[in-house]
C-alpha atoms as a printed R data frame, in Angstrom:
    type eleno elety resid chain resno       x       y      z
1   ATOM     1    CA   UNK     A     1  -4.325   2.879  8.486
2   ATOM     2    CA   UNK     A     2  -6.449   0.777 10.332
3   ATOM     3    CA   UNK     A     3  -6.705  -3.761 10.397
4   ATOM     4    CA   UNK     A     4  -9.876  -4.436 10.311
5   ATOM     5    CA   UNK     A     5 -11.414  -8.162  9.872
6   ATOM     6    CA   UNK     A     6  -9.627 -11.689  9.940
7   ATOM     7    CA   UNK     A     7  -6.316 -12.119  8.188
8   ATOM     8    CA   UNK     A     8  -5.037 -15.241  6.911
9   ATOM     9    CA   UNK     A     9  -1.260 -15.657  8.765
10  ATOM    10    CA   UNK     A    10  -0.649 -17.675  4.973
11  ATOM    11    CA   UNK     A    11   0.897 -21.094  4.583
12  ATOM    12    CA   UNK     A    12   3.586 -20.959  1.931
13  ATOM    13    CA   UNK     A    13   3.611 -24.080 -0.250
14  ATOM    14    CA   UNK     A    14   6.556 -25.594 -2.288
15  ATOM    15    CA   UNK     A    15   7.801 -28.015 -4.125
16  ATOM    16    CA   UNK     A    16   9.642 -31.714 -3.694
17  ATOM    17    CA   UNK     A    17  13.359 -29.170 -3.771
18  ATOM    18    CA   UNK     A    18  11.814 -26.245 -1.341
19  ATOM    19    CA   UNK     A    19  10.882 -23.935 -3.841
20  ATOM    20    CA   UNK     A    20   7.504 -21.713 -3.943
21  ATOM    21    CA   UNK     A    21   5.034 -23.628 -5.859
22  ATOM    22    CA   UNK     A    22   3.460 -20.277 -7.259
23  ATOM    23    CA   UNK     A    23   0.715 -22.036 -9.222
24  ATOM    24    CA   UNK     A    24  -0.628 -23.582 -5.920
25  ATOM    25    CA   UNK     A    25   0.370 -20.629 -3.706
26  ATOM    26    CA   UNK     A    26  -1.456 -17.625 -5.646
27  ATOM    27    CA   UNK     A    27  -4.459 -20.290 -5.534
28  ATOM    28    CA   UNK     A    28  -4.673 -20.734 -2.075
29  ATOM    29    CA   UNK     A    29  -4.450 -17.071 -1.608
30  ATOM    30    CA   UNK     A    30  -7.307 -16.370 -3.695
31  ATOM    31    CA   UNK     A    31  -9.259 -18.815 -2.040
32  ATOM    32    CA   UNK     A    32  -8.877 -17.236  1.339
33  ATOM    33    CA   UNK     A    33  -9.766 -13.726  0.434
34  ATOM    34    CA   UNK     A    34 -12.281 -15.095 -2.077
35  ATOM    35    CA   UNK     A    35 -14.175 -16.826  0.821
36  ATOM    36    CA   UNK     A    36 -14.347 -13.747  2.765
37  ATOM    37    CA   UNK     A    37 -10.946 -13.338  4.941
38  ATOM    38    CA   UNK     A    38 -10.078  -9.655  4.925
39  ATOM    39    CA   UNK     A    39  -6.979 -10.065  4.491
40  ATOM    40    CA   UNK     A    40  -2.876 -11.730  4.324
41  ATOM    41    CA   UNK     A    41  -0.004 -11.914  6.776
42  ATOM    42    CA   UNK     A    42   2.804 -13.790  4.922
43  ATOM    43    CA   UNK     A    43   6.028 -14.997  5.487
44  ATOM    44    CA   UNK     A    44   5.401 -15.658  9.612
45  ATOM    45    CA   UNK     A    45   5.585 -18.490 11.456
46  ATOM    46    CA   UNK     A    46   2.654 -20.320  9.684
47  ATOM    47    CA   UNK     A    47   4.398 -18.641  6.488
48  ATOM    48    CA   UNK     A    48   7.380 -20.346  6.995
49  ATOM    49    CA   UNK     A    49   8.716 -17.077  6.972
50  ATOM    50    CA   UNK     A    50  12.512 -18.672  9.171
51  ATOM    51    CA   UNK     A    51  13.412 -21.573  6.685
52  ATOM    52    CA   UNK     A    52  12.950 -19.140  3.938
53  ATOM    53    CA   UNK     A    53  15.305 -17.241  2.228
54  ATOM    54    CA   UNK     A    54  14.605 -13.112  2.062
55  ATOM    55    CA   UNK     A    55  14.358 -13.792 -1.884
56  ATOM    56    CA   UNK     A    56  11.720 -16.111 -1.263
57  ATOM    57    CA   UNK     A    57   9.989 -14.056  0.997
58  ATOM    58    CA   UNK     A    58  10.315 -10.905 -1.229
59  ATOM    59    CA   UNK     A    59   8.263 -13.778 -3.903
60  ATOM    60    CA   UNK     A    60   5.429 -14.175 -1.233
61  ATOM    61    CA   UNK     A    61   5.406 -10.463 -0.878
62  ATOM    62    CA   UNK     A    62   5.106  -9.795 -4.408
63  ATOM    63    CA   UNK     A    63   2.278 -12.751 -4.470
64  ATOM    64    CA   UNK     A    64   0.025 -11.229 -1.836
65  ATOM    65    CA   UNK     A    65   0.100  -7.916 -3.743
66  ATOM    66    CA   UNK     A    66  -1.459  -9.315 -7.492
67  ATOM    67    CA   UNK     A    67  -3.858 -11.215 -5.295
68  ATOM    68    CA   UNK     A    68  -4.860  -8.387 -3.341
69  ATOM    69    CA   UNK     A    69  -5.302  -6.413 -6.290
70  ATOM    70    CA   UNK     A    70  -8.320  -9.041 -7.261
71  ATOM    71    CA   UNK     A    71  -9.538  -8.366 -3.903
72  ATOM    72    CA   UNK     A    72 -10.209  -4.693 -3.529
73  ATOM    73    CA   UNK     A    73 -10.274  -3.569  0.180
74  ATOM    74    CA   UNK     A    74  -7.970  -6.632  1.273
75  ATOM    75    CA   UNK     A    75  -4.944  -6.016  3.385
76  ATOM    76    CA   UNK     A    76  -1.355  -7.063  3.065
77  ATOM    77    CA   UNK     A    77   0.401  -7.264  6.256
78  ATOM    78    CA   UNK     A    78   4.014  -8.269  5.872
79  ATOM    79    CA   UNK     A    79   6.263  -9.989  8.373
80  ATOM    80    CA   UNK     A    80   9.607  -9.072  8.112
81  ATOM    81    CA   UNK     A    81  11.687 -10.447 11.717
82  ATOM    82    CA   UNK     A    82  14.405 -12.172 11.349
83  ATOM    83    CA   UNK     A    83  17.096 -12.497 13.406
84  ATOM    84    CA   UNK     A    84  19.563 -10.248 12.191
85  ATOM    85    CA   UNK     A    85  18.114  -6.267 11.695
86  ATOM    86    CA   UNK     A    86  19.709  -5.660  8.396
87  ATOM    87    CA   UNK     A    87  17.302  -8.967  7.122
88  ATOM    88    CA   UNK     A    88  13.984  -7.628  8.573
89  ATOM    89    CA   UNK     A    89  15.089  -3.645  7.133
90  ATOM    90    CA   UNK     A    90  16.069  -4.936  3.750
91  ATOM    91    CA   UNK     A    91  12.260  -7.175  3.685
92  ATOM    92    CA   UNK     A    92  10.628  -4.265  5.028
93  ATOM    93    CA   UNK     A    93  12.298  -1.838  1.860
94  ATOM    94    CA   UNK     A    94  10.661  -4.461 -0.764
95  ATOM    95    CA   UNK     A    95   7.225  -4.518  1.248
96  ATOM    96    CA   UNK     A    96   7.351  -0.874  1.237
97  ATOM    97    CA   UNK     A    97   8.043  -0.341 -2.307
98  ATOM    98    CA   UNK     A    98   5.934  -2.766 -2.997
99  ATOM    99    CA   UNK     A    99   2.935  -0.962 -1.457
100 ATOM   100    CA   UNK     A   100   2.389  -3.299  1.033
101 ATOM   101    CA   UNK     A   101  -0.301  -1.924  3.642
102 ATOM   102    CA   UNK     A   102   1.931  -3.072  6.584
103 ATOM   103    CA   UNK     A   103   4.712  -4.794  7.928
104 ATOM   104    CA   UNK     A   104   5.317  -6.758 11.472
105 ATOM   105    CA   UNK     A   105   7.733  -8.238 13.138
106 ATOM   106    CA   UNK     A   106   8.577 -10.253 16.477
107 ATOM   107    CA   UNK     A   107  11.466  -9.920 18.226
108 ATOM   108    CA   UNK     A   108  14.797 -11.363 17.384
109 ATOM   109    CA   UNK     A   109  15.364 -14.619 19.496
110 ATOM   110    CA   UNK     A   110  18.580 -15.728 19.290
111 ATOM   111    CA   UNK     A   111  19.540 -14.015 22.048
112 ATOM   112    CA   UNK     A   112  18.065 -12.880 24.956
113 ATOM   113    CA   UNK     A   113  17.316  -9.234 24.280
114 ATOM   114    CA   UNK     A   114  17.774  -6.108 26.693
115 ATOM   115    CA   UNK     A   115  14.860  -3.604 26.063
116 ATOM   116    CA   UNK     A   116  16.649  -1.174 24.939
117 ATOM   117    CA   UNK     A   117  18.093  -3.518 22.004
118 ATOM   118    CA   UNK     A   118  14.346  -4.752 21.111
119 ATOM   119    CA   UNK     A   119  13.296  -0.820 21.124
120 ATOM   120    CA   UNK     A   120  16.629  -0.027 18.605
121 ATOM   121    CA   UNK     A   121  15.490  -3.345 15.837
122 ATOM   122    CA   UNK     A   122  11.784  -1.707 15.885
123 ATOM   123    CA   UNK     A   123  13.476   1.986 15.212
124 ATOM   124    CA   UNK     A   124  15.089   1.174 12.161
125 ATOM   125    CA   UNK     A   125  11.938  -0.814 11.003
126 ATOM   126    CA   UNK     A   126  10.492   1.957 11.021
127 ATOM   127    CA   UNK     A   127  12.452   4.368  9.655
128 ATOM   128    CA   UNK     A   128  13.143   1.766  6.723
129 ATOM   129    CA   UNK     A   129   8.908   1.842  6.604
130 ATOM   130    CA   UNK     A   130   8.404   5.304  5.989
131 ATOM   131    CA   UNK     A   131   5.052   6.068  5.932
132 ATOM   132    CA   UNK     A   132   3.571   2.054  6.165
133 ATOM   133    CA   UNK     A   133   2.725   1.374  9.611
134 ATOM   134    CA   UNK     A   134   4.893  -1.288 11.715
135 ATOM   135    CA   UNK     A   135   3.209  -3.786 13.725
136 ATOM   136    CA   UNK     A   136   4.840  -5.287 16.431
137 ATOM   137    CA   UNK     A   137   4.341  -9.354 16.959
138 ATOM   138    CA   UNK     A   138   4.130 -10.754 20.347
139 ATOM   139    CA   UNK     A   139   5.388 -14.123 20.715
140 ATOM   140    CA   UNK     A   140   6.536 -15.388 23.728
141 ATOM   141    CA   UNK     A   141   6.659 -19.284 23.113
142 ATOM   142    CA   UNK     A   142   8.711 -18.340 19.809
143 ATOM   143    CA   UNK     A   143  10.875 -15.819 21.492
144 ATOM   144    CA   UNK     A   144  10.739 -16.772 25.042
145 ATOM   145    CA   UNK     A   145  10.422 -12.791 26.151
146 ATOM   146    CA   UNK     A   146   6.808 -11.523 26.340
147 ATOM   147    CA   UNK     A   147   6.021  -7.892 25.350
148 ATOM   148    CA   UNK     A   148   4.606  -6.186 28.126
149 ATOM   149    CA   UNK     A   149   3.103  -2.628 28.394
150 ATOM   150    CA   UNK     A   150   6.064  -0.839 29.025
151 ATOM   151    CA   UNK     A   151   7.868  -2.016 26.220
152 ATOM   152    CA   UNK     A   152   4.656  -1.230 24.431
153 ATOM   153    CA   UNK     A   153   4.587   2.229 25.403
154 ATOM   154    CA   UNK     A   154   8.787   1.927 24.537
155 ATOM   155    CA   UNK     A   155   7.977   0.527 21.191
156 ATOM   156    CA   UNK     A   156   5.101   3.509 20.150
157 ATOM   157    CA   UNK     A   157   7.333   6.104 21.361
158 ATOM   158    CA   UNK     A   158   9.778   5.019 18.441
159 ATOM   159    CA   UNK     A   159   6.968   5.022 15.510
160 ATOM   160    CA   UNK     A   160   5.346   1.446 15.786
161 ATOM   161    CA   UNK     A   161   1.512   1.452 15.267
162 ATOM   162    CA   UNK     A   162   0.181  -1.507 16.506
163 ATOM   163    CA   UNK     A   163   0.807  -5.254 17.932
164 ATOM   164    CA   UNK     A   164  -0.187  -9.076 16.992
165 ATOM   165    CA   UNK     A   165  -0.476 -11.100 20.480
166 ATOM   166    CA   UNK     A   166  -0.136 -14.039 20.206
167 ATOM   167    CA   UNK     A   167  -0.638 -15.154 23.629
168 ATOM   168    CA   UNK     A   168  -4.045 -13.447 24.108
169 ATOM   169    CA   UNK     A   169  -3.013 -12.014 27.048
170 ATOM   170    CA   UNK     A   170  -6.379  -9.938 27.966
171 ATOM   171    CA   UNK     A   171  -4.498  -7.560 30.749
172 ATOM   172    CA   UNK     A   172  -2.583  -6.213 27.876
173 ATOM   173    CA   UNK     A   173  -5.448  -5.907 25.400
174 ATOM   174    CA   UNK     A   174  -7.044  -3.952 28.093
175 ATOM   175    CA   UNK     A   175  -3.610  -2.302 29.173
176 ATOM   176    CA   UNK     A   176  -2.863  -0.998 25.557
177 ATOM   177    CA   UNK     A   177  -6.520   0.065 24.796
178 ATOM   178    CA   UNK     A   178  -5.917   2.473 28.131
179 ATOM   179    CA   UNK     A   179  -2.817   3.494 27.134
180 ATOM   180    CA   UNK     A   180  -4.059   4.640 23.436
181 ATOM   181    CA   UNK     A   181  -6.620   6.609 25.248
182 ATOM   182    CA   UNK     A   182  -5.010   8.190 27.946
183 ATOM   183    CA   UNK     A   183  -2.264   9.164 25.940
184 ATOM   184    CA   UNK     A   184  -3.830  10.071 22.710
185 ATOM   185    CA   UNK     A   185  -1.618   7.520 21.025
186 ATOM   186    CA   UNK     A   186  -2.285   5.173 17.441
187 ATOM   187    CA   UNK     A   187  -1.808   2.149 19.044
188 ATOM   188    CA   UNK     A   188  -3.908  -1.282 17.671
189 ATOM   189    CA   UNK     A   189  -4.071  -4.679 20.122
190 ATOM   190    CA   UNK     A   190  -4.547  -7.233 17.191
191 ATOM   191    CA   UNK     A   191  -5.591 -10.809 17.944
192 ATOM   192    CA   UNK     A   192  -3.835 -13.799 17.003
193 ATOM   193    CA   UNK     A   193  -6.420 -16.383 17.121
194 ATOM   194    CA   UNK     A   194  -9.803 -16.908 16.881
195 ATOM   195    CA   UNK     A   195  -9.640 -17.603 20.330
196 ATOM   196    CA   UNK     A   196 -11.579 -15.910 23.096
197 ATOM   197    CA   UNK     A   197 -12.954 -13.581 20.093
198 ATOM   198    CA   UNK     A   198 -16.203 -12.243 22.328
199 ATOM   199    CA   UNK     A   199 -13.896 -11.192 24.540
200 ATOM   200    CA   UNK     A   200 -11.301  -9.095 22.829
201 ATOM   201    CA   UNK     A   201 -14.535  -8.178 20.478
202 ATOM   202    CA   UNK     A   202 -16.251  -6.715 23.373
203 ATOM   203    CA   UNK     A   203 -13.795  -4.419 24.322
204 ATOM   204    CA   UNK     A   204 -13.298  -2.643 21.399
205 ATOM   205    CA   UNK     A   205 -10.504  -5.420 19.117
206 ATOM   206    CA   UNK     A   206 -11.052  -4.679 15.436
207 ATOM   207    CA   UNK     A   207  -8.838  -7.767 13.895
208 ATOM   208    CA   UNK     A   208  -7.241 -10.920 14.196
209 ATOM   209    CA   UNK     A   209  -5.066 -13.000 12.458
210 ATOM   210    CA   UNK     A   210  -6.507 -16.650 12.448
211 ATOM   211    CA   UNK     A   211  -4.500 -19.819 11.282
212 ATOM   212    CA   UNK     A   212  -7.501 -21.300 10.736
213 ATOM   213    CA   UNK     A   213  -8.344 -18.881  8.017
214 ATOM   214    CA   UNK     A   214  -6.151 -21.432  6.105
215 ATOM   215    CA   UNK     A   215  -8.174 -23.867  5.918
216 ATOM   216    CA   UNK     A   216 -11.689 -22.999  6.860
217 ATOM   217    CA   UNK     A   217 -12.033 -19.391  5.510
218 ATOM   218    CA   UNK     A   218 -15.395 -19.768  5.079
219 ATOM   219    CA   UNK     A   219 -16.138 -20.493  8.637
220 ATOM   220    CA   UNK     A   220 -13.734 -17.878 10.032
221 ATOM   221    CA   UNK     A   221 -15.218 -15.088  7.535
222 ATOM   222    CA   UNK     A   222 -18.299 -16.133  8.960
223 ATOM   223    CA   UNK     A   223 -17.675 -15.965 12.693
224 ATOM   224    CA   UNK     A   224 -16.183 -12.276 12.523
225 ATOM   225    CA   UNK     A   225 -19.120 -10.758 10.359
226 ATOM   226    CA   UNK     A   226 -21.927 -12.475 13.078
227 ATOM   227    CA   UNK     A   227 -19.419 -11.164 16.144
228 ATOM   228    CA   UNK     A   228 -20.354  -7.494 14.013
229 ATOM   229    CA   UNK     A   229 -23.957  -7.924 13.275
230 ATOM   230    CA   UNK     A   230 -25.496 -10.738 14.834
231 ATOM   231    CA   UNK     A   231 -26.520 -11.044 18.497
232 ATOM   232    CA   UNK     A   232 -24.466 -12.196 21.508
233 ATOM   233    CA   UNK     A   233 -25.820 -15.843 21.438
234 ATOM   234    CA   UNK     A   234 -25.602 -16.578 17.673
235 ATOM   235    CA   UNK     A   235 -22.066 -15.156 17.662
236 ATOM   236    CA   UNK     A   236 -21.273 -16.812 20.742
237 ATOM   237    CA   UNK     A   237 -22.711 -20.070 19.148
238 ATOM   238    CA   UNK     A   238 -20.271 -19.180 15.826
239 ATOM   239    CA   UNK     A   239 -17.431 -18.357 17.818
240 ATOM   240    CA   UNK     A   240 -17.762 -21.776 19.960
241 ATOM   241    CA   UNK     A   241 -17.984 -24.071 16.683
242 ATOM   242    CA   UNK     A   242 -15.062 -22.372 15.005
243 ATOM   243    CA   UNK     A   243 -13.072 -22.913 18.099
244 ATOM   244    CA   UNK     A   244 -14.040 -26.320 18.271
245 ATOM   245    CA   UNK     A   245 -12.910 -27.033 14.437
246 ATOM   246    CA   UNK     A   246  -9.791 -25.391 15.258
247 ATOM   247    CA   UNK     A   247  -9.004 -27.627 18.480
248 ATOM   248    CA   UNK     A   248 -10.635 -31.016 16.743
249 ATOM   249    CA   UNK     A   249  -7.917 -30.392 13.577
250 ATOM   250    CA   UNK     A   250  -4.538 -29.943 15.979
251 ATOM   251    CA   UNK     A   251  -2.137 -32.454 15.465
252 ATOM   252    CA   UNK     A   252   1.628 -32.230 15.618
253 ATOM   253    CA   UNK     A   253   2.379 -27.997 14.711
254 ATOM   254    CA   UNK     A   254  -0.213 -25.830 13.289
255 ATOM   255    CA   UNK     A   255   1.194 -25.941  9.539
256 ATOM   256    CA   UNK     A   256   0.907 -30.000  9.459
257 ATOM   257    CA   UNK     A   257  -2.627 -29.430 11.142
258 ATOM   258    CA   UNK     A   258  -3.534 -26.997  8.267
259 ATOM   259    CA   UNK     A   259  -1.980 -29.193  5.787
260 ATOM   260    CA   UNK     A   260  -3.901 -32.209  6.831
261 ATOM   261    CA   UNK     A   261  -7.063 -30.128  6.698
262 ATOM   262    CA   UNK     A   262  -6.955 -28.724  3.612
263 ATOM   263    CA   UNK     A   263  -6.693 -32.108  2.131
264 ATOM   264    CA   UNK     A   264  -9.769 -32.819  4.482
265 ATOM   265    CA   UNK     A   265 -11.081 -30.443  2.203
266 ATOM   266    CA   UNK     A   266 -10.392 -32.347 -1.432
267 ATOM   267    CA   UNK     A   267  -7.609 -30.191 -2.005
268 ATOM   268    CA   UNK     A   268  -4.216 -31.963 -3.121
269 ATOM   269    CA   UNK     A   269  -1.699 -30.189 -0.759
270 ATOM   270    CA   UNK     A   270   1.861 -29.641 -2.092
271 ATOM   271    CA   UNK     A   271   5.009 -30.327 -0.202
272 ATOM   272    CA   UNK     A   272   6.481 -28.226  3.430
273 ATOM   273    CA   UNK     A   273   9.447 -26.684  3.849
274 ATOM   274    CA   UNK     A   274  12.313 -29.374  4.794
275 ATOM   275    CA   UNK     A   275  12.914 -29.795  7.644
276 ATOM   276    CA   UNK     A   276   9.016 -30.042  7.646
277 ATOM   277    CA   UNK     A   277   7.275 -32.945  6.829
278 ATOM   278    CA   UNK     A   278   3.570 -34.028  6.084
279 ATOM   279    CA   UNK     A   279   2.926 -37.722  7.278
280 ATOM   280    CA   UNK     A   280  -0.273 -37.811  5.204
281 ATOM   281    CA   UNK     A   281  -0.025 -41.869  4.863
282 ATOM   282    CA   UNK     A   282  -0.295 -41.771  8.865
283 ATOM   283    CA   UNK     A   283  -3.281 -39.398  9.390
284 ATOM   284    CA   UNK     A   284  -5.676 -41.119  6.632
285 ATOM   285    CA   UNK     A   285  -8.153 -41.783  9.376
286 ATOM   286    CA   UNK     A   286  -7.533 -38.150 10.824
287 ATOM   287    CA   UNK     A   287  -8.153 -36.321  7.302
288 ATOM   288    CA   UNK     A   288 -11.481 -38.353  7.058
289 ATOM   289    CA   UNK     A   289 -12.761 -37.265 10.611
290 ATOM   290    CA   UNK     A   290 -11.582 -33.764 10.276
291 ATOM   291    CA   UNK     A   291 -13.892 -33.671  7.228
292 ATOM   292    CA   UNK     A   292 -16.797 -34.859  9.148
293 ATOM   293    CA   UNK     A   293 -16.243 -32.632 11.595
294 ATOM   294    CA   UNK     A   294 -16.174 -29.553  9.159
295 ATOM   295    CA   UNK     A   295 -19.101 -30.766  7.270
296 ATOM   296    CA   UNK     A   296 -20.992 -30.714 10.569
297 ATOM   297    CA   UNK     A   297 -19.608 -27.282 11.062
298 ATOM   298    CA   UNK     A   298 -20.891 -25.915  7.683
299 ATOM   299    CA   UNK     A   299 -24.412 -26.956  8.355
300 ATOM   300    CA   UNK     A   300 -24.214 -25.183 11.525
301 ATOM   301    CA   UNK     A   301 -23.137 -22.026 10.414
302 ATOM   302    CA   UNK     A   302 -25.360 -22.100  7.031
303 ATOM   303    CA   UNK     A   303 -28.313 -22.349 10.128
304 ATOM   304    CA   UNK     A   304 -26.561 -18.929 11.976
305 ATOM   305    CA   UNK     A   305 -25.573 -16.694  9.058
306 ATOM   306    CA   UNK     A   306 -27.663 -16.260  6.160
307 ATOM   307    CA   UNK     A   307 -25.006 -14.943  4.054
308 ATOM   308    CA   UNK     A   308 -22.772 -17.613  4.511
309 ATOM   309    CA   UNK     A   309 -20.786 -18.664  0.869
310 ATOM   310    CA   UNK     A   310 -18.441 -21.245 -0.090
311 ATOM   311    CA   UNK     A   311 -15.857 -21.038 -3.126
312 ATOM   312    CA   UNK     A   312 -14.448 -23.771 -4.630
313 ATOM   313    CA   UNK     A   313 -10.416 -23.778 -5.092
């Protein structure tokens, strides 16, 4: 099976005690893939995915899948690391029986890893996968070891089918698309931003997983279908004024960036994961400009793609 499109790497939302606030959550979720995102990657770092428990996580899991449903051709990519194997092969059980499309996972980093340790926690992710493909994640500022080809070619030889790079490192994009060729091998380079997308589109990258599908799906959904149809320039134009969004938002970590723009958006956010915070009283002046600034951006893209559409929470 084949990613294609922009995934959502999903927020998780909760409550004043840190549990899921469904109601909001299956929302949000429909809102993404309603406004033209391909598809979800839950429980990550944007998920929350490490202050969660693995019940919780099995509760996004089982989320994703009745909003997929709603959403025929969506994907459901699952991430499943955790620190400890028998965590990431017990999440990747529930995805599979689930019917999840996927599961991924970046490497344990409590420690600092041999090779041959990394290539032994992807094995038995796979073999707990069975016939659902196992993504790789690529992480280095979470994990402070950077995949490189050769553990690449390591990690395919044991079964996994693809990899989320975070860094968008463009050797390796380049280094795994020769690899799958020249070897005949199923192996995917996934993006993990919306960054440099005419890049890693012109060489042949057929997904990425975009934070700021969270809160500008519309935009994002928009971008990828010009970088398929349009021509260079109007893409180019698209791909610059996402970009731009995505830098203008930043403030603090991604999730309180997200946070702070969905609200930019009218939407009432619910509460982070403790020992996350919100400081929505401080940024009143931020959320205001950051709607501006996406208001500007809609008119722009309205102007580039004629099939541009907007749904309502």
């Amino acid at each position: 099976m084949k990613i294609k499109g922009a995934l959502v790497p999903a927020l998780t939302f909760f409550d004043k005690d840190g549990n899921i606030d469904e109601n909001y959550q299956l929302k949000h979720m429909d809102w993404v893939l309603a406004n033209g995102v391909n598809g979800l990657f839950v429980t990550g770092t944007y998920g929350s995915g490490y202050l969660m428990t693995p019940e919780q996580r099995v509760e996004i899991f089982k989320m994703a899948k009745i909003v997929s449903r709603a959403h025929p051709g969506s994907f459901v990519v699952a991430h499943v690391g955790a620190n400890d194997t028998n965590s990431s092969v017990y999440l990747t059980k529930y995805a599979r029986d689930l019917g999840l499309d996927a599961v991924s996972a970046v490497n344990p980093y409590t420690f600092k890893y041999r090779d041959d340790e990394l290539v032994g926690y992807y094995r038995d992710i796979v073999e707990a996968a069975g016939d659902m493909p196992v993504f790789a994640y690529n992480n280095p500022s979470l994990t402070s070891k950077a995949i490189d080809i050769e553990l690449v070619k390591k990690f395919s030889a044991v079964g996994v089918k693809a990899m989320k790079d975070s860094s968008l490192n463009r050797d390796l994009a380049n280094s795994i698309k020769e690899f799958s060729a020249n070897e005949g091998v199923e192996f995917e380079y996934i993006s993990g931003s919306t960054k440099d997308w005419p890049y890693f589109n012109s060489i042949g990258v057929k997904a990425m997983i975009a934070g700021a599908c969270n809160y500008a799906p519309d935009l994002v959904a928009s971008m990828y279908r010009l970088s398929q149809t349009a021509d260079h320039e109007t893409f180019v134009r698209a791909s610059d004024m996402v970009n731009h969004i995505s830098d203008f938002i930043k403030v603090g970590n991604s999730l309180i960036s997200s946070h702070l723009a969905l609200t930019s958006r009218g939407y009432e956010v619910p509460y982070m994961k403790k020992p996350l915070i919100c400081p929505y009283e401080e940024y009143k002046d931020k959320i205001r400009e950051d709607a501006e600034e996406i208001a500007k951006a809609v008119e722009l893209i309205k102007e580039l793609d004629p099939e541009y559409r907007y749904v309502e929470m």
